[in-house]
N, C-alpha and C positions, 0 to 999 in steps of 0.2 A: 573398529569403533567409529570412524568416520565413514563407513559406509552406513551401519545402522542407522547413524544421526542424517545420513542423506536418506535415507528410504523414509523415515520416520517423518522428515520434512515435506516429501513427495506426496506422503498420506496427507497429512495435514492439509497441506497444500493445494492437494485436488479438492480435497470437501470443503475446505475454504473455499475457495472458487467455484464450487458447486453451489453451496450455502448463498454466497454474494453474488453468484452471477456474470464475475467479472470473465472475461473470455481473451484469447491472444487474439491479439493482433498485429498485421502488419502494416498498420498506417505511422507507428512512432518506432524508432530504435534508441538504442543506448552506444555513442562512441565512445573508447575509452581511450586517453593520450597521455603517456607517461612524460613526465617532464624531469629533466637531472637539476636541481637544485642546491647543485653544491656538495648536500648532503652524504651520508651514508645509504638514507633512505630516500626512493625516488617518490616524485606525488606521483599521486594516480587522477588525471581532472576526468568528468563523466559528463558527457553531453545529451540530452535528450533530446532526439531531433523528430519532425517531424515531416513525414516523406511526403511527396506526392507535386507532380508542380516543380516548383522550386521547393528546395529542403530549407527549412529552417531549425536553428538552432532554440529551443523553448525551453529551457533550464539544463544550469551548470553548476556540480558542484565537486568537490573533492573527498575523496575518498579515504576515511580518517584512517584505517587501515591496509597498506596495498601487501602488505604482506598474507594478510587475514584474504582478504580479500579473494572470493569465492564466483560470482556470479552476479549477473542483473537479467530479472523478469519484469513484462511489461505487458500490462492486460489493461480490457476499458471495459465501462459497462458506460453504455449505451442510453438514452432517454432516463437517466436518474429520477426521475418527477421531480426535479427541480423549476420553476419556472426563469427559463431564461437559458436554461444549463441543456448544453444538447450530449455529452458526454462526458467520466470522467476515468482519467489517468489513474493506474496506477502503477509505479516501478518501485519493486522489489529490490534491494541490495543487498546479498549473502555476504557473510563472513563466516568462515568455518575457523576453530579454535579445537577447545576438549566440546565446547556447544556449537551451536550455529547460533546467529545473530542475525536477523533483518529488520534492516532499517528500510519502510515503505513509505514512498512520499506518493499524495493524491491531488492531483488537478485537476477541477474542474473546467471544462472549456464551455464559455458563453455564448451567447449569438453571434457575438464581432470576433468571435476567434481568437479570445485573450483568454488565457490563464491564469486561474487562483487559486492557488496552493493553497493546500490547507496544514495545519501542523501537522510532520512527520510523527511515524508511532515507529515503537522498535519492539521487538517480540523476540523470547532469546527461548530456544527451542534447543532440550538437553534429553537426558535418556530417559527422564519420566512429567517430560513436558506433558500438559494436555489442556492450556487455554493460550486462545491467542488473543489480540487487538485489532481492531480495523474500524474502519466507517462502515454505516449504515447509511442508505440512501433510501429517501419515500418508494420508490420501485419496489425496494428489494422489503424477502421476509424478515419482519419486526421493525420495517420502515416506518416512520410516522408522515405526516403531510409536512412539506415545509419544514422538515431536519433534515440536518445531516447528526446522524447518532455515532457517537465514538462508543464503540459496545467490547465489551470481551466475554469472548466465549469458551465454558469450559465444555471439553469431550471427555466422552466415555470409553471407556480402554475398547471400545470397539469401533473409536471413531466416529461416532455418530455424537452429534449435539446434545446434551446433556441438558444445558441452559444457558442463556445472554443475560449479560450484565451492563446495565447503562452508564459507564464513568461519566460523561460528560454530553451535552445538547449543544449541537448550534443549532440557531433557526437562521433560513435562507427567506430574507424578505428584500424587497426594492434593492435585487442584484446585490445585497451585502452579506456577507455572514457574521453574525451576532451571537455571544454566550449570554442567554438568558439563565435567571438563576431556575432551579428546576429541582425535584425530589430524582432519586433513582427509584426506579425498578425493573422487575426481574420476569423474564419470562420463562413458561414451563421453567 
């Protein structure tokens, strides 16, 4: 069972990534440091650092399940057509159960090399999953100018895109991101 729900996620996951764009890389990693707390249960803290130079540490957070707790993927897409925005982050955090669960946080990085997180999406992917969540960025297909689109997408039992669904709009103007109010829709 847990193999199927990892193969299923790998599908996913590549046409996702194929769909967005996003690509691996090895300019950020993910450190992970157990800590004993007293507890029964140990925390798990996760660091995202970013290599090259001096390493720095650029988001930390804790791991709500270390038992669950499966894996972190970390991919960037490149010139987002953001203005100001030269690239954006994104890490993946797996939790495998009777589902899998990822929690994906996305950063964008500015001109000065600072980070702005945008709200984290969770996607719970089971044995007859077939939409996910994620950002949209002006670059990518069904990007608009100056959004960032929080879209979900449903597939076809063959994996291929079915259709996108817009839950929510920010617009990225003078370095801010902003929820303007906005209609949904739907492509193909």
């Amino acid at each position: 069972m847990k193999k199927i729900i990892v193969f299923f996620i790998l599908i996913l996951g590549f046409q996702f990534m194929k769909a967005q764009s996003f690509q691996k890389t090895g300019r950020y990693k993910a450190v992970t440091e157990i800590k004993e707390n007293g507890a029964e249960q140990l925390t798990c803290i996760v660091n995202l650092i970013r290599l090259g130079g001096i390493s720095e540490n650029v988001f930390t957070f804790e791991v709500k399940d270390s038992e669950l707790f499966e894996d972190i993927f970390i991919t960037t897409l490149e010139n987002p057509g953001l203005e100001g925005i030269s690239e954006v982050i994104k890490m993946e955090v797996e939790y495998l159960a009777c589902c899998a669960e990822v929690d994906s946080y996305y950063f964008m990085v500015n001109d000065k090399n600072e980070l702005i997180k945008l709200p984290h999406l969770t996607n719970v992917y089971c044995d007859n999953s077939n939409t996910d969540s994620q950002y949209t960025f002006p670059s990518q297909e069904y990007g608009i100018d100056g959004n960032i689109l929080e879209t979900e997408t449903l597939y076809k039992e063959t994996s291929e895109i079915k259709y996108v669904n817009l839950k929510q709009s920010f617009t990225w103007n003078d370095n801010k991101v902003t929820t303007p109010k906005n209609t949904a829709i739907t492509s193909n």
